[in-house]
C-alpha positions in Angstrom: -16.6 -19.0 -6.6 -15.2 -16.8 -4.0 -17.2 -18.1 -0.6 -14.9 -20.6 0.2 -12.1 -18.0 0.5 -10.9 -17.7 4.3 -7.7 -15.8 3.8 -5.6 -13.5 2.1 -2.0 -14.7 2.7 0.1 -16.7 0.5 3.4 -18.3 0.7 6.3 -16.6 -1.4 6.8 -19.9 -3.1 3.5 -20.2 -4.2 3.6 -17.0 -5.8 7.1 -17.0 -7.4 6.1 -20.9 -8.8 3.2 -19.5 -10.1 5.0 -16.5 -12.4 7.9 -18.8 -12.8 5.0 -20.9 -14.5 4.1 -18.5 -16.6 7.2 -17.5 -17.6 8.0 -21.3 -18.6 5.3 -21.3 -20.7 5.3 -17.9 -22.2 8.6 -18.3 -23.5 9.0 -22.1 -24.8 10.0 -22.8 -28.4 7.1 -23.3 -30.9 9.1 -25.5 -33.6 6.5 -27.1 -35.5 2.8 -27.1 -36.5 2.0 -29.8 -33.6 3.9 -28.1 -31.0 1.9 -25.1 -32.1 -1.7 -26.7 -31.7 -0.4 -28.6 -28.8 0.9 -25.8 -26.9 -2.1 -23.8 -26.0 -3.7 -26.8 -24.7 -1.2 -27.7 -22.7 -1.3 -23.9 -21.0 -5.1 -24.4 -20.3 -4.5 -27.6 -18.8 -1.8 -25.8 -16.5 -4.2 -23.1 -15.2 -6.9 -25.4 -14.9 -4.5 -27.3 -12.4 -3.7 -23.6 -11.0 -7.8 -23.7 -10.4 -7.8 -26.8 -8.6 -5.0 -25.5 -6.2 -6.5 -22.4 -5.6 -9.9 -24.4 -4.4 -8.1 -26.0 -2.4 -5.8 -23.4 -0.9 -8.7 -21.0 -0.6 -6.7 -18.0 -0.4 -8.0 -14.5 -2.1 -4.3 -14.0 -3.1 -3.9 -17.7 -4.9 -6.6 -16.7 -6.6 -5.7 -12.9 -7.2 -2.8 -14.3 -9.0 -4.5 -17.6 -10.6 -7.2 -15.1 -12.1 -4.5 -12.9 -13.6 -3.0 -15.9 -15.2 -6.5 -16.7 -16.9 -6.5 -12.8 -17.5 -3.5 -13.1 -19.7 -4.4 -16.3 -21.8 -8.0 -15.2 -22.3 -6.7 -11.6 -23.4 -4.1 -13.6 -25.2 -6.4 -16.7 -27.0 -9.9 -14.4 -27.1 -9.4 -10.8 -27.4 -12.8 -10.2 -28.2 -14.0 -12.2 -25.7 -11.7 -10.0 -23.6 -12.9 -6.3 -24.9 -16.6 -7.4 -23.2 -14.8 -8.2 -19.5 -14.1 -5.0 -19.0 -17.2 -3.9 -17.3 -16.2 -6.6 -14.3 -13.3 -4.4 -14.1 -15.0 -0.9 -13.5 -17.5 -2.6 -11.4 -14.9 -3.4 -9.1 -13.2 -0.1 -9.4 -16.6 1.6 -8.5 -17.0 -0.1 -5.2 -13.1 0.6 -4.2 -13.5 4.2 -5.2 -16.7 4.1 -2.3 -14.3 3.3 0.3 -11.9 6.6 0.1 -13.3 9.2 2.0 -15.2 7.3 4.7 -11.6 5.7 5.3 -9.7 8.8 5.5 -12.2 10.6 7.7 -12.6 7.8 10.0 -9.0 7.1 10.5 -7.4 10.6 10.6 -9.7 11.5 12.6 -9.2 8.5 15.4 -5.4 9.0 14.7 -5.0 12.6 16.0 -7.9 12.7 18.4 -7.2 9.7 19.3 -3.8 10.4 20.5 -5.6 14.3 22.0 -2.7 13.2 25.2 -0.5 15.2 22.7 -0.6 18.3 24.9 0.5 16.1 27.5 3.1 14.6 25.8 4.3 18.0 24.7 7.6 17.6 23.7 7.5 13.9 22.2 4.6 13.7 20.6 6.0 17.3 18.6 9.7 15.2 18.1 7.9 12.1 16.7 6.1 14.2 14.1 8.7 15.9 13.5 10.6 12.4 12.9 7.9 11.0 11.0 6.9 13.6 8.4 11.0 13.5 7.4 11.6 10.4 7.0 8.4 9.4 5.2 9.0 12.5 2.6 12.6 10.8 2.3 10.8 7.2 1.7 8.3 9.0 -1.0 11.5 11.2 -3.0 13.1 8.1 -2.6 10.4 5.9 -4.8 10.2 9.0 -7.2 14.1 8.5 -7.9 13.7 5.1 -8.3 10.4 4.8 -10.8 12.2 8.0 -13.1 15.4 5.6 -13.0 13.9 2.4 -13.4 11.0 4.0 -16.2 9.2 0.1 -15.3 6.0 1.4 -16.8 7.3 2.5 -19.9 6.6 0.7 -22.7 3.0 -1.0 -21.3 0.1 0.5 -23.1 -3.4 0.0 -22.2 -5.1 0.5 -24.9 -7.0 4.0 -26.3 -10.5 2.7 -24.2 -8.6 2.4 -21.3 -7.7 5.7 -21.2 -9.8 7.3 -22.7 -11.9 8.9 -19.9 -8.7 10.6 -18.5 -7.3 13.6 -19.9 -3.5 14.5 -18.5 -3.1 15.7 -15.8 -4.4 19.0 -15.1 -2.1 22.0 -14.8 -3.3 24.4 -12.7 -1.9 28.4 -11.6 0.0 28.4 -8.0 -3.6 30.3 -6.5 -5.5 27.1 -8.3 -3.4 24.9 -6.4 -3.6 26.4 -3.2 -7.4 27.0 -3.3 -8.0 23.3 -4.6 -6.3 21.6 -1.1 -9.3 23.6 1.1 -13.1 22.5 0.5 -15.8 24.5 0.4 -18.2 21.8 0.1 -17.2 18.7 2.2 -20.3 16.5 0.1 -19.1 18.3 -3.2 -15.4 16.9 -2.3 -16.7 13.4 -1.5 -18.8 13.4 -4.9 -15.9 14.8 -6.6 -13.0 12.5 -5.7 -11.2 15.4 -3.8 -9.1 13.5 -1.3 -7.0 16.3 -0.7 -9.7 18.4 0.8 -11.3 15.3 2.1 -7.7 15.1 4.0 -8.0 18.7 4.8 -11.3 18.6 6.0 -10.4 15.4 8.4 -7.9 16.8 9.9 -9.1 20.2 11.2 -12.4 18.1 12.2 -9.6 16.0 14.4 -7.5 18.6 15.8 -11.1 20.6 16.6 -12.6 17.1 18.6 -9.1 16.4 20.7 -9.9 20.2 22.4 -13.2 19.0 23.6 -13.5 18.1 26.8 -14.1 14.0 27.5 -17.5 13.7 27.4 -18.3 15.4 24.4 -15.5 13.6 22.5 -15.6 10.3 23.2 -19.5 9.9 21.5 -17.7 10.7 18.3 -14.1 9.1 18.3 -16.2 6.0 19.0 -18.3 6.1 15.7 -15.0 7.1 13.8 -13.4 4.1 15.8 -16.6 2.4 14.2 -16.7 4.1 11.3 -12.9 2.6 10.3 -13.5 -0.9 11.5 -17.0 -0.6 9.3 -14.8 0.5 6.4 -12.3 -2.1 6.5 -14.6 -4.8 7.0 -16.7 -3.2 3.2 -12.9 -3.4 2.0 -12.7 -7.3 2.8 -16.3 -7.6 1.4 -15.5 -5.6 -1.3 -11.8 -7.5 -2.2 -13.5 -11.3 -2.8 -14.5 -9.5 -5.9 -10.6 -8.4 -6.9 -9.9 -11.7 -8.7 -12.7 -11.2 -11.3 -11.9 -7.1 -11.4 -8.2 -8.3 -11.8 -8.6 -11.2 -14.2 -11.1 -8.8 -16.2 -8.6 -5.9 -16.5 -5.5 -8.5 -17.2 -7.9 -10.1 -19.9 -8.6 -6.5 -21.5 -5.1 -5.2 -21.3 -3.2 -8.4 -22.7 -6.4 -8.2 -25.4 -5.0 -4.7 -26.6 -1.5 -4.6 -26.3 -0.1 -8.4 -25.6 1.9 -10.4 -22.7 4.6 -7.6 -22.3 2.6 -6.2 -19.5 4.1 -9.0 -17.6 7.7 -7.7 -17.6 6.8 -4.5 -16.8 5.2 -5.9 -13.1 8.5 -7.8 -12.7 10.5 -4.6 -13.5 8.5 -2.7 -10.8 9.0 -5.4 -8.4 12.6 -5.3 -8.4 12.5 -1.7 -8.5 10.4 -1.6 -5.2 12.4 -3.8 -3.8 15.5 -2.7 -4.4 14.4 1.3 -2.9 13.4 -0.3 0.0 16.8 -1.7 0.5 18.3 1.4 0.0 16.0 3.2 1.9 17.1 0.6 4.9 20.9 0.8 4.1 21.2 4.3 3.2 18.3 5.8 5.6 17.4 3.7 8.4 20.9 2.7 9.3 22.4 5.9 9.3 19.7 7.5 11.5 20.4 4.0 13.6 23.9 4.7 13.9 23.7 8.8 14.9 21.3 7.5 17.6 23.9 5.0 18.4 21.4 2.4 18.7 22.4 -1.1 19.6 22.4 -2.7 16.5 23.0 -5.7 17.7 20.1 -6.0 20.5 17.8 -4.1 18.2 17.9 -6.2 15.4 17.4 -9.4 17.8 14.0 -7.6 18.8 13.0 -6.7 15.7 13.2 -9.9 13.9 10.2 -11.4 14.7 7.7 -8.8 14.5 9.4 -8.0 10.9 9.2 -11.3 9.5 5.8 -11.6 11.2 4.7 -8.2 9.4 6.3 -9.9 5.5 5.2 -13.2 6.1 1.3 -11.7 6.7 1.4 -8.4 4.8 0.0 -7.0 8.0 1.5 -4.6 9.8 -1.2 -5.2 12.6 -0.7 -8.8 13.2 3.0 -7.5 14.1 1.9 -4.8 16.9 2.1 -6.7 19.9 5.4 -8.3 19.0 6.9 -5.1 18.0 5.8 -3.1 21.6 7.2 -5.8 23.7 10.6 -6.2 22.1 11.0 -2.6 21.6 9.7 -2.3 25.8 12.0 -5.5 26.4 15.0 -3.5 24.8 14.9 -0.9 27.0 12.5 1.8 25.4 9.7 2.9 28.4 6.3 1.5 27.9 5.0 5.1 28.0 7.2 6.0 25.2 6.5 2.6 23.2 3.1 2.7 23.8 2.9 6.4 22.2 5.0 6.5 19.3 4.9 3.2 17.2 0.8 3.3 17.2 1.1 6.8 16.3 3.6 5.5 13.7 1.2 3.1 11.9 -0.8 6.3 10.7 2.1 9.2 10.1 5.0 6.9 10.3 4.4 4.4 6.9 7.6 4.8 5.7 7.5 1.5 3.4 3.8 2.2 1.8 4.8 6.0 1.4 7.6 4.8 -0.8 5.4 2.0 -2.5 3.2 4.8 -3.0 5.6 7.1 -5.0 6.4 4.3 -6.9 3.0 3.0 -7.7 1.6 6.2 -8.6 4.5 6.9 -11.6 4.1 3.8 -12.6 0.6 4.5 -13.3 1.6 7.5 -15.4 4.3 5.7 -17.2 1.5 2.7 -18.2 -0.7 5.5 -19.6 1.6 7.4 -21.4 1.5 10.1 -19.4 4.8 12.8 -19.5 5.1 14.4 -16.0 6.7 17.1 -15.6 9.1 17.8 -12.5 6.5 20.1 -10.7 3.4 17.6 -11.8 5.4 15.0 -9.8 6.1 17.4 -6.9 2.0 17.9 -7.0 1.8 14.0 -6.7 3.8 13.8 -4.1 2.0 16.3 -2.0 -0.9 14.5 -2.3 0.6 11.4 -1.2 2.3 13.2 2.0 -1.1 14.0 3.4 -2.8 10.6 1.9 -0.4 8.2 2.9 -1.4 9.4 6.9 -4.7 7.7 6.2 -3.0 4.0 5.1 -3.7 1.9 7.9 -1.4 -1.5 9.0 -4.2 -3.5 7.0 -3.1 -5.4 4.3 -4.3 -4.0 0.6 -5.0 -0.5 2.5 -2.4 0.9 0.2 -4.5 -0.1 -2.9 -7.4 2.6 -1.5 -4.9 5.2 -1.0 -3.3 4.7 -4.5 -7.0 5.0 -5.9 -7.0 7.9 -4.1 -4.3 9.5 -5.4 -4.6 8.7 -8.9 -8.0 9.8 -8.8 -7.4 13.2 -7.7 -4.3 14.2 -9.7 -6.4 13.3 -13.1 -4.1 10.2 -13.3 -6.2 6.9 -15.2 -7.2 4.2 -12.5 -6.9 1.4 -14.0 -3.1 0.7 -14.3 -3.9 0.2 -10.8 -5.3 -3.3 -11.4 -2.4 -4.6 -13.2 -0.3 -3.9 -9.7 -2.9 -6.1 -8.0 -1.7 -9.4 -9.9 1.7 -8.9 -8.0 0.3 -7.0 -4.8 0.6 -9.7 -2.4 4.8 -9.7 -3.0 4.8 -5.5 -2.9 2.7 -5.8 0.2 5.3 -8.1 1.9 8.4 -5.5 1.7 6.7 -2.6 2.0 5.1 -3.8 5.7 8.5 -5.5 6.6 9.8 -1.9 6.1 6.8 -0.3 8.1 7.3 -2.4 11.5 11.1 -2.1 11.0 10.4 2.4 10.8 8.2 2.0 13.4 10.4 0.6 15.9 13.4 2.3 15.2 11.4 5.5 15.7 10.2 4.3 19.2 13.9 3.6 20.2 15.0 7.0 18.6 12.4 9.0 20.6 13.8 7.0 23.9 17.3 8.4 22.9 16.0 11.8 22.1 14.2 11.8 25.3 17.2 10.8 27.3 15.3 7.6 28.5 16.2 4.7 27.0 17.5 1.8 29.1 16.8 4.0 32.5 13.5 1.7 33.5 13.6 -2.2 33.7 11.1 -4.2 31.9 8.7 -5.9 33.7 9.8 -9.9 33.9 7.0 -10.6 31.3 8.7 -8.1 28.7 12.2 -9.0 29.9 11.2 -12.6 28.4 10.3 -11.4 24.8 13.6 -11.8 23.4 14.1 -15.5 25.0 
């Protein structure tokens, strides 16, 4: 079924009509015994229609949401039909959970050696950390606030067989903690699902290639150059299969606990949505405004590449837009061409606070009662994690993985955020691009050189 797929992006309209569709049909009026037998028939013969579009939209996320549709009314009409799928589901889960820690490695390691002009840079490259790691920890404290407030996976139970390979999460002395971040065993981390010491490990490997000289440091940044495109390619192999995995795990949760599951998506969606708003409003701005940025100007140049980055879920396809308005606005190509591809590994700001959400969400869907310091745990984990999430879309899903998998949270919750992925991914990328650049025009400020070069005349154009 999933050849003819040449795409992942999808129109906001398609994807609202389609839950709006659902939601139709979920809640109409059974008032008789007709109505009754009539009424499932006539929700098969709307998804088979959903079928037919998808073949001919060919888009993995029509059919990411088409397949969680089918999930639902299978679960709902077949639940013992449903119980079986599950195995679809963990297949898929086993192939994501292969991607983690060649990922990491390969780009943590091509983002700091990569960048090994740091010494030279000297006093930027130390402010745009600096910048990055507090706003990002703002973006991830921000998504805890807003998942304890909102409590959106409360309520939505997977089952006892969903969950029943996970214990809670493990609570471990201040020496355990500290001793569990550093590996002893890189091969022993990989087989055990340590990303933390995977992180660890990839970073000190980075930090010791950038002080080699050129020749013996290029051979290797070029296979972890390799190694990332290599992984991201297995990811888009591996994703044809996420509308079977998804459909699978919808079919298997709505089999064990019913169609409420579907609220508690649109509950995180707004919830999502609305931190990233505040983040914008309450974050962004302000830094914006103590800066004194031109707002005005700024905004004009940043429009494009944003809506570029929420129409495609890809912060990548945005790049080139992004450096030329921001080089066009009066930010030095030297500076631009530093600090917002720096930003798309250590400057996520959108995903780290998609992250925080996600991940308590996950709890929340399993039952699970965090304490304050278990979520303080979490969050650590997603500080150093969320540096390995690159402007790809559905990256975010491996780090999530990731995360849950090395806290002792379930993985499968995970599944039921890919039926409404494609909308999360929109905001959170929107919000990535729009970090990005205002941290290259913050850095210009900082640095006392912002609007003291002229754009070349083919930059000078980009806001025409």
């Amino acid at each position: 079924m999933m050849p003819f797929i040449r795409s992942r992006t999808c129109s906001v309209p398609t994807a609202i009509a389609v839950i709006a569709g659902l939601a139709v049909l979920a809640c109409a009026p059974i008032s008789s015994t007709a109505v009754a037998v009539l009424f499932p028939a006539l929700r098969w013969i709307v998804l088979l229609a959903l079928v037919v579009y998808g073949c001919m939209r060919r888009t993995l996320t029509a059919w990411i949401f088409i397949a969680m549709l089918l999930g639902a009314e299978i679960g709902h009409d077949f639940p013992d039909i449903a119980t079986h799928l599950r195995v679809l589901a963990l297949i898929f889960l086993r192939l994501i959970k292969t991607i983690i820690a060649p990922l990491l490695f390969g780009t943590l390691v091509v983002g700091i050696a990569g960048h090994s002009n740091l010494k030279q840079v000297g006093r930027l490259g130390l402010r745009s950390i600096i910048f990055f790691e507090v706003v990002t920890t703002i973006a991830i404290f921000l998504g805890l606030g807003a998942i304890n407030l909102s409590k959106a996976g409360v309520g939505v139970q997977l089952g006892a067989a969903a969950t029943a390979d996970t214990s809670s999460v493990a609570k471990l002395s201040a020496e355990d903690t500290i001793l569990h971040v550093f590996p002893e065993n890189i091969a022993k981390s990989v087989a055990d699902g340590a990303v933390l010491q995977v992180v660890i490990f990839s970073l000190i490997f980075a930090v010791a290639l950038a002080m080699l000289p050129e020749q013996k440091r290029r051979p290797m940044l070029a296979f972890c150059e390799s190694l990332s495109e290599v992984m991201f390619k297995f990811t888009n192999i591996v994703m044809y299969m996420a509308p079977l995995g998804v459909g699978a795990a919808v079919a298997y949760t709505v089999g064990h606990t019913g169609l409420a599951v579907l609220g508690g998506l649109l509950k995180l969606l707004l919830t999502l949505y609305a931190a990233l708003i505040v983040f914008i409003l309450g974050v962004l701005l302000p830094i914006a405004l103590i800066f004194r940025v031109p707002l005005r100007a700024f905004l004009k140049a940043v429009a494009e590449p944003v809506t570029i980055a929420f129409g495609t879920a890809s912060s990548e396809a945005a790049l080139p837009r992004a450096m030329e308005g921001m080089e066009a606005i009066g930010v030095p190509r030297q500076i631009v061409a530093f600090v917002i591809p720096t930003g798309y590994s250590f400057n996520l700001t959108g995903s780290s606070l998609y992250l925080s959400v996600a991940a308590i969400f996950v709890a929340q869907v399993s039952g699970l009662h965090l304490s304050f310091g278990q979520q303080l745990m979490i969050m650590l984990t997603l500080m150093l994690t969320s540096k390995g999430v690159a402007g790809v879309s559905r990256a975010a899903l491996v780090i999530l993985l990731a995360t849950a998998s090395s806290t002792g949270l379930p993985t499968e919750p995970v599944f039921l955020l890919l039926g409404v992925d494609q909308l999360l991914d929109m905001g959170r990328t929107a919000v990535n691009v729009l970090g990005n650049c205002l941290a290259a025009v913050v850095m210009a400020k900082w640095e006392g050189e912002f609007q003291t070069d002229t754009p070349s005349p083919v930059v000078a154009t980009a806001l025409h």
